[in-house]
mmCIF file of the C-alpha atoms, coordinates in Angstrom:
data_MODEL
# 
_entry.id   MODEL 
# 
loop_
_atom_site.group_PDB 
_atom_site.id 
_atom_site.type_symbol 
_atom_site.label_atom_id 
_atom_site.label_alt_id 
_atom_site.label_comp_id 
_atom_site.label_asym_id 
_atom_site.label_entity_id 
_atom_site.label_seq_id 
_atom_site.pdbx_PDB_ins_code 
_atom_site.Cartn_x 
_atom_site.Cartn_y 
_atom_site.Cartn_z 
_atom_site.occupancy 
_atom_site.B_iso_or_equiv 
_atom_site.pdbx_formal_charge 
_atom_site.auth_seq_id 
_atom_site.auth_comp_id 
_atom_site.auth_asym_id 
_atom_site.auth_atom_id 
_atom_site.pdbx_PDB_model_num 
ATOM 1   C CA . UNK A 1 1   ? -45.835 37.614 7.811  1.00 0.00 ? 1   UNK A CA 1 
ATOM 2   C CA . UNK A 1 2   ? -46.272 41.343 9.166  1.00 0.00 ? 2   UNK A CA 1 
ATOM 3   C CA . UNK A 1 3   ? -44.669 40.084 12.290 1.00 0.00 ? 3   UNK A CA 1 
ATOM 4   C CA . UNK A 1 4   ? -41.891 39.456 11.076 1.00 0.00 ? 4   UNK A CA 1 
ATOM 5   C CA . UNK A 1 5   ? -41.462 42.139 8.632  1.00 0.00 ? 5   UNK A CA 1 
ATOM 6   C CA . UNK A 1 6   ? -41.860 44.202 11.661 1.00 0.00 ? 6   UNK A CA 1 
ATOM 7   C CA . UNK A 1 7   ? -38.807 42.399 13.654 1.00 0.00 ? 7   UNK A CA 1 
ATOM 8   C CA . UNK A 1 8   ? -36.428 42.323 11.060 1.00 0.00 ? 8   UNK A CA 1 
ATOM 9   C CA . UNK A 1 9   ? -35.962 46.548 11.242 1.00 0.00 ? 9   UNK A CA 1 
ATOM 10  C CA . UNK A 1 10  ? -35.075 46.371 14.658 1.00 0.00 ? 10  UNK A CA 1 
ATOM 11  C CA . UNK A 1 11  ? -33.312 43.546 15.369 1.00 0.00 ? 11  UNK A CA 1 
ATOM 12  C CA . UNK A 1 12  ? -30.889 45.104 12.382 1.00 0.00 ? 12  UNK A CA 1 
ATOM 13  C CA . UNK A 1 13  ? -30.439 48.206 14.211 1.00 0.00 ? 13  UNK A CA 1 
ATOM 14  C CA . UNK A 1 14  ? -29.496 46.594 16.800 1.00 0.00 ? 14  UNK A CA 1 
ATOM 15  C CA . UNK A 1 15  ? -27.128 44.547 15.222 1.00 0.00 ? 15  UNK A CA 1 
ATOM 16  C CA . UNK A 1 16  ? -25.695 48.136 13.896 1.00 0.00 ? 16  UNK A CA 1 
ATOM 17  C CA . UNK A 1 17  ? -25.347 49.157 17.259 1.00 0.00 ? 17  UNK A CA 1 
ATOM 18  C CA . UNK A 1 18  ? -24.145 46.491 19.260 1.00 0.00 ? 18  UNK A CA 1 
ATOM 19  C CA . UNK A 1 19  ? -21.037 45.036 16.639 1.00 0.00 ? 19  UNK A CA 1 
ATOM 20  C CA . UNK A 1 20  ? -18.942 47.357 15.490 1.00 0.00 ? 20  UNK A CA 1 
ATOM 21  C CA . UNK A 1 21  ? -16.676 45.409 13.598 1.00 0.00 ? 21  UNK A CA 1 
ATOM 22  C CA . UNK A 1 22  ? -18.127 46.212 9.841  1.00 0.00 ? 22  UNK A CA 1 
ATOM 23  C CA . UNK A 1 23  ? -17.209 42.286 8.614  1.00 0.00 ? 23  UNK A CA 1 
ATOM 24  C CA . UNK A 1 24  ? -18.942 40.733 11.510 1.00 0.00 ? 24  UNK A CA 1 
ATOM 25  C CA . UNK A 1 25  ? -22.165 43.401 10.998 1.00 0.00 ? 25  UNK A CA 1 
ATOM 26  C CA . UNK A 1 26  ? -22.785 42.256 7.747  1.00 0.00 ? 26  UNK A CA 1 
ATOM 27  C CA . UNK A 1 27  ? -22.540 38.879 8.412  1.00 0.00 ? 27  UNK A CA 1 
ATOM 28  C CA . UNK A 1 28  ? -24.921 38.850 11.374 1.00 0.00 ? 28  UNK A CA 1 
ATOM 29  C CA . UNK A 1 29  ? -27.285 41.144 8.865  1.00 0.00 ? 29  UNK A CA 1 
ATOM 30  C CA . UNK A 1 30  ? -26.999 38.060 6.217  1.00 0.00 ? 30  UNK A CA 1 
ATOM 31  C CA . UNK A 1 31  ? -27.875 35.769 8.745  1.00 0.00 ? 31  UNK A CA 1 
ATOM 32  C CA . UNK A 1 32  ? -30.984 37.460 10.049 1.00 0.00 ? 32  UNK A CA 1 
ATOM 33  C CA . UNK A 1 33  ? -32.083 37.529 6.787  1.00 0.00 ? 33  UNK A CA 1 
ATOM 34  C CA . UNK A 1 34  ? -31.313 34.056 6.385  1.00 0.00 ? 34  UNK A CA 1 
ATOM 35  C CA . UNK A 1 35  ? -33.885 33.362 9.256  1.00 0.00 ? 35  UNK A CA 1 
ATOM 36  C CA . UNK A 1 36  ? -36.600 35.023 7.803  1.00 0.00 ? 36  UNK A CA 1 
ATOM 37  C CA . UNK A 1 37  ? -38.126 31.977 6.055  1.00 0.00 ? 37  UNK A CA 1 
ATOM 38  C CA . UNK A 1 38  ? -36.891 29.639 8.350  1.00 0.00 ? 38  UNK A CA 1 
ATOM 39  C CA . UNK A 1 39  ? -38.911 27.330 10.780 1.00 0.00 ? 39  UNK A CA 1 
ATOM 40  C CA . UNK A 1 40  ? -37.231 28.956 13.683 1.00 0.00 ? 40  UNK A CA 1 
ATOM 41  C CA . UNK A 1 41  ? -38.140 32.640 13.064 1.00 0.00 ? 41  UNK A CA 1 
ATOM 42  C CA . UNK A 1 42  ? -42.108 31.289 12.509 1.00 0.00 ? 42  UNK A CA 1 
ATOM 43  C CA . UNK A 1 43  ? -41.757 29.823 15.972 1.00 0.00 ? 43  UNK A CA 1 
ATOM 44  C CA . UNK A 1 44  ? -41.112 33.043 17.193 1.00 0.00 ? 44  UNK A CA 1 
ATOM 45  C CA . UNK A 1 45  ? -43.927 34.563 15.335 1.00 0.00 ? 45  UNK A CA 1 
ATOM 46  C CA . UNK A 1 46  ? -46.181 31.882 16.604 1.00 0.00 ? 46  UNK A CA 1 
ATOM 47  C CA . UNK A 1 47  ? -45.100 32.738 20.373 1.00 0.00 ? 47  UNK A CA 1 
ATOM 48  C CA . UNK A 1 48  ? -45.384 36.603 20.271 1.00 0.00 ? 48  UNK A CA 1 
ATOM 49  C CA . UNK A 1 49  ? -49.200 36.023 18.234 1.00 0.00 ? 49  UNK A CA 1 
ATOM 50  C CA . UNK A 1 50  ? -50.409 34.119 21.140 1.00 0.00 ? 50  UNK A CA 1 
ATOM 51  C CA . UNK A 1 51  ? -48.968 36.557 23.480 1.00 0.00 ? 51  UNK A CA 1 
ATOM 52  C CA . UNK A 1 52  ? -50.676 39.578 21.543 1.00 0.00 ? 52  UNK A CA 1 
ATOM 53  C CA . UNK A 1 53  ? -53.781 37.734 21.086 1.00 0.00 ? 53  UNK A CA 1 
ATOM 54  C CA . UNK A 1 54  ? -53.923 37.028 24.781 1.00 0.00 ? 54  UNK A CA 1 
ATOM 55  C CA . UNK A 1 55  ? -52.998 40.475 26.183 1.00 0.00 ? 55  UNK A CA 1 
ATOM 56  C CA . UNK A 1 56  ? -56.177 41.827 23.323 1.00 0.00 ? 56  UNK A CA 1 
ATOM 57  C CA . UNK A 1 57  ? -58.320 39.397 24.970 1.00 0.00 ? 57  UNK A CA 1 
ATOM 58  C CA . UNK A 1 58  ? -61.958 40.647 25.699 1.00 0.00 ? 58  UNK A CA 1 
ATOM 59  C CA . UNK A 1 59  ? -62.083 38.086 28.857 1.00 0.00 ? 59  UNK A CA 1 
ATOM 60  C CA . UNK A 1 60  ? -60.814 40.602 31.692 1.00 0.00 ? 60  UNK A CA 1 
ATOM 61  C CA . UNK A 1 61  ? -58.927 37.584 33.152 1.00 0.00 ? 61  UNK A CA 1 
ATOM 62  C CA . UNK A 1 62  ? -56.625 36.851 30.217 1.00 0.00 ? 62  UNK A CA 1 
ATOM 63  C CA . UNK A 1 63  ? -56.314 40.096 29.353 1.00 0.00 ? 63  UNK A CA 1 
ATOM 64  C CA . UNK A 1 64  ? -55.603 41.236 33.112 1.00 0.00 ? 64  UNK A CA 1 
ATOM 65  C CA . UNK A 1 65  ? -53.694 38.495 34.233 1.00 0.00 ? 65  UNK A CA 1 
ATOM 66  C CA . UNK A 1 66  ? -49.739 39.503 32.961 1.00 0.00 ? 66  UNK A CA 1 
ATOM 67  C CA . UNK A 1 67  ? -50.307 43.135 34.289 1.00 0.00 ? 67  UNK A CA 1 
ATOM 68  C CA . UNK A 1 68  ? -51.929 42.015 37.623 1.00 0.00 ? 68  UNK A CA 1 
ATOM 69  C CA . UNK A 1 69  ? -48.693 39.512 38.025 1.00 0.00 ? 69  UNK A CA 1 
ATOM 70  C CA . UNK A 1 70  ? -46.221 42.637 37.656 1.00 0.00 ? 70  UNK A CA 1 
ATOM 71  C CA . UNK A 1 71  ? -48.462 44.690 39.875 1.00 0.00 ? 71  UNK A CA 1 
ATOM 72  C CA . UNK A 1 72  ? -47.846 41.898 42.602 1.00 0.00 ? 72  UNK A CA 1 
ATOM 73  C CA . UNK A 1 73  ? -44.014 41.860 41.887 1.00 0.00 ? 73  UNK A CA 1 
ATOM 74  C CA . UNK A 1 74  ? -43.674 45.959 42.169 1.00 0.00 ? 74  UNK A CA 1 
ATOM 75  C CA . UNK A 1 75  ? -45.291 45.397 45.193 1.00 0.00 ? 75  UNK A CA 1 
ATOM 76  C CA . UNK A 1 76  ? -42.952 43.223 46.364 1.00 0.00 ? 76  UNK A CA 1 
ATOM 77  C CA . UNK A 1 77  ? -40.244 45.123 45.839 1.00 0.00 ? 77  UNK A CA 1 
ATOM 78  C CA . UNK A 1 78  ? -41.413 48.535 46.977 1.00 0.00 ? 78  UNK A CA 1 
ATOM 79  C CA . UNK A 1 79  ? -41.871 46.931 50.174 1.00 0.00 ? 79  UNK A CA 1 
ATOM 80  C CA . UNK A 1 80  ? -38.401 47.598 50.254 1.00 0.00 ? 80  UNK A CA 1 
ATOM 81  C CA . UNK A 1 81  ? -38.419 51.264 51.317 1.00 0.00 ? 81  UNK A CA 1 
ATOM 82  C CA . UNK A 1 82  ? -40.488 50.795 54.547 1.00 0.00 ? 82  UNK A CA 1 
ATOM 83  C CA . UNK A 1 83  ? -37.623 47.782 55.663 1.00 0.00 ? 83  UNK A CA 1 
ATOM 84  C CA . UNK A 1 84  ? -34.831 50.466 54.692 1.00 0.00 ? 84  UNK A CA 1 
ATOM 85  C CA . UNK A 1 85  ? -36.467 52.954 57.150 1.00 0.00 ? 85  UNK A CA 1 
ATOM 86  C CA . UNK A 1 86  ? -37.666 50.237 59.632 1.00 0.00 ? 86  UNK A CA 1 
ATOM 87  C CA . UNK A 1 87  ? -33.895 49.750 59.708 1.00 0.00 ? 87  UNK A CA 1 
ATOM 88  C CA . UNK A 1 88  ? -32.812 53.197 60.685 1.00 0.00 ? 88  UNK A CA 1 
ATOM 89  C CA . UNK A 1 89  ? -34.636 52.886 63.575 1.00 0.00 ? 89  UNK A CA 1 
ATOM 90  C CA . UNK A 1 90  ? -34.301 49.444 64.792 1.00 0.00 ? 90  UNK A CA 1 
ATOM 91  C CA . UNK A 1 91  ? -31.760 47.575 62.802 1.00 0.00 ? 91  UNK A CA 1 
ATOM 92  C CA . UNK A 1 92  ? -32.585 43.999 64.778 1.00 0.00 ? 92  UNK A CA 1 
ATOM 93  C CA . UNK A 1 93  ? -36.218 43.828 63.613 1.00 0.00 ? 93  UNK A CA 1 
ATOM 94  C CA . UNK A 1 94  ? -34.871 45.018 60.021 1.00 0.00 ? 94  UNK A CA 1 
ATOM 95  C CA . UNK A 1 95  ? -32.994 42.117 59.975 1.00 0.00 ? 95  UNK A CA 1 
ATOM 96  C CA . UNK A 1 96  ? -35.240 39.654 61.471 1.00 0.00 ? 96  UNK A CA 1 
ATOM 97  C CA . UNK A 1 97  ? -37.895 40.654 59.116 1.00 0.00 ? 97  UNK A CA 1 
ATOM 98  C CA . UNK A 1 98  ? -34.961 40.475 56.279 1.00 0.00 ? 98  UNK A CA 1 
ATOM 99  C CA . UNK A 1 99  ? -34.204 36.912 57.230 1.00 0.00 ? 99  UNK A CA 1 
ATOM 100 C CA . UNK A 1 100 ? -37.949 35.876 57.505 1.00 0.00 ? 100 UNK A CA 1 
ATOM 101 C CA . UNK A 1 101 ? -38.841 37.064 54.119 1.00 0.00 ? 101 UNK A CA 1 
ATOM 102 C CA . UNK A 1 102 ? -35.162 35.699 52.516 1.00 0.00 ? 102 UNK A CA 1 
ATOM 103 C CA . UNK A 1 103 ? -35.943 32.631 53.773 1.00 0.00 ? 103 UNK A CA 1 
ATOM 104 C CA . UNK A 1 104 ? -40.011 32.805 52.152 1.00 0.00 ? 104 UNK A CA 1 
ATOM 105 C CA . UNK A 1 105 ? -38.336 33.541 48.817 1.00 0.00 ? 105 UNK A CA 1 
ATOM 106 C CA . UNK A 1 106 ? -35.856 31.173 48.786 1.00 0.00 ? 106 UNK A CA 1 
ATOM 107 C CA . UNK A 1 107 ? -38.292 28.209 49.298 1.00 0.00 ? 107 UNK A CA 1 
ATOM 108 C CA . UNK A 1 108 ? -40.379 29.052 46.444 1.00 0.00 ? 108 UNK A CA 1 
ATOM 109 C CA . UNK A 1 109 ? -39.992 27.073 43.486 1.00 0.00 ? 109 UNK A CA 1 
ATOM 110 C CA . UNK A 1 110 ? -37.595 28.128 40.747 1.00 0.00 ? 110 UNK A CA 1 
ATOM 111 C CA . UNK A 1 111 ? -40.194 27.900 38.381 1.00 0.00 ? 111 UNK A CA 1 
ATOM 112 C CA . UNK A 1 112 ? -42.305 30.688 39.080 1.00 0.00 ? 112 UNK A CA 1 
ATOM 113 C CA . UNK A 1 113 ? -39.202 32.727 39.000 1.00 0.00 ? 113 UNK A CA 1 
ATOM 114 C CA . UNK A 1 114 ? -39.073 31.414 35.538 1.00 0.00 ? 114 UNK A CA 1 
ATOM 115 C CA . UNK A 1 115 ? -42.756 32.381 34.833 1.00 0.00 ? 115 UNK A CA 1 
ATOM 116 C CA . UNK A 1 116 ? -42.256 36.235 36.075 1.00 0.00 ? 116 UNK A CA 1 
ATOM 117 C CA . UNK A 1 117 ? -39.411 36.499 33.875 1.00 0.00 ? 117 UNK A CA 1 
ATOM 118 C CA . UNK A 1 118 ? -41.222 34.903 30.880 1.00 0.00 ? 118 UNK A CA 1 
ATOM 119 C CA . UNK A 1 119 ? -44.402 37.073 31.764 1.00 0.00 ? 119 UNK A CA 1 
ATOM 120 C CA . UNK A 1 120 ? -42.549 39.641 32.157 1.00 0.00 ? 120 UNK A CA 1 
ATOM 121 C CA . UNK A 1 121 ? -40.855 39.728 28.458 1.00 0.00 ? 121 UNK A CA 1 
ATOM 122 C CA . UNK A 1 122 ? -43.637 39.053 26.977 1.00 0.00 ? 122 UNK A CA 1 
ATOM 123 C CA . UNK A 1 123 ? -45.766 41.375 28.218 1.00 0.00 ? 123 UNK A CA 1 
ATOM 124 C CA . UNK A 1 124 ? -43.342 43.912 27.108 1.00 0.00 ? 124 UNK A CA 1 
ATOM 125 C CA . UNK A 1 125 ? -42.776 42.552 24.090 1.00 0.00 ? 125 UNK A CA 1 
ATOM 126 C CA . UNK A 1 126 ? -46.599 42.085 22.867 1.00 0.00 ? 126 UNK A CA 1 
ATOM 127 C CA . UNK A 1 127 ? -46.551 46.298 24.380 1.00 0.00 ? 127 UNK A CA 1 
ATOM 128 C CA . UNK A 1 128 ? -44.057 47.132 22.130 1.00 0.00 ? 128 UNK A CA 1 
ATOM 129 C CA . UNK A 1 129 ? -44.970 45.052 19.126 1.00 0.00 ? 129 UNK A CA 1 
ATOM 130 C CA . UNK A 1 130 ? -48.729 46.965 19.581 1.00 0.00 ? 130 UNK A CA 1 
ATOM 131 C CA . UNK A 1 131 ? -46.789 50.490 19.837 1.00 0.00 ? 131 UNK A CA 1 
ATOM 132 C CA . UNK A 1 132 ? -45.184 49.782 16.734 1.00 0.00 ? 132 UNK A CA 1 
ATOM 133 C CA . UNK A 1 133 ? -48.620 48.490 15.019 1.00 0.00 ? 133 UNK A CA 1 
ATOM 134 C CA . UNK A 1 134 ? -50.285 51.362 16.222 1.00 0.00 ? 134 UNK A CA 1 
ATOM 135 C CA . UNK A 1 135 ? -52.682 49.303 17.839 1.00 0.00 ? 135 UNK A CA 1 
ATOM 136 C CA . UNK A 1 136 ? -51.695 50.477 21.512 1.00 0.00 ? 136 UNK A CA 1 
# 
């Protein structure tokens, strides 16, 4: 269980950082450990090994897929900086187009809000986790 070996260190120092109560550190320290062998901390290992094995994927579409995603969702939002000067010049079409694209976003369905965010983590996640392997 490398995987886990590997989350246990950081998820402790962040434990040391975020409590500072010395009691309440130790405690949430024993639990952690506590989770080690449990079912629930395996789960997690299962997730994040499916994650890393799809993001080391030699099929350009798995492998490309999370990144492409985010590079659709910075897009997005650096359309942001043409509206803000669109709106120094002519603050009625700034809003129009505002409206019009408020009203795009709002009608899409919640879920694929929920699969950027999920996408999102664990693309960052399976990053980091390779970092730390030194397979990145």
């Amino acid at each position: 269980m490398p995987l886990v070996e590997s989350l246990i260190g950081p998820i402790a120092s962040i434990i040391d950082k975020i409590i500072p109560d010395k009691e309440a550190r130790a405690k949430a320290k024993l639990e952690l450990l506590a989770l080690e062998g449990s079912h629930e901390l395996k789960a997690i290992e299962a997730r994040l090994s499916a994650i890393v094995a799809e993001a080391n994927s030699k099929d350009p579409w798995t492998s490309r897929a999370r990144p492409s995603f985010l590079y659709v969702m910075y897009a997005i939002m650096l359309f942001a900086l043409p509206m803000g000067i669109l709106g120094a010049f002519s603050p009625t079409a700034a809003e129009a187009i505002g409206s019009g694209i408020t009203a795009y976003l709002r009608g899409l369905p919640e879920e694929l809000y929920a699969l950027f965010g999920t996408g999102y983590l664990g693309y960052t996640a399976a990053r980091q986790w390779g970092k730390v392997k030194g397979v990145d």
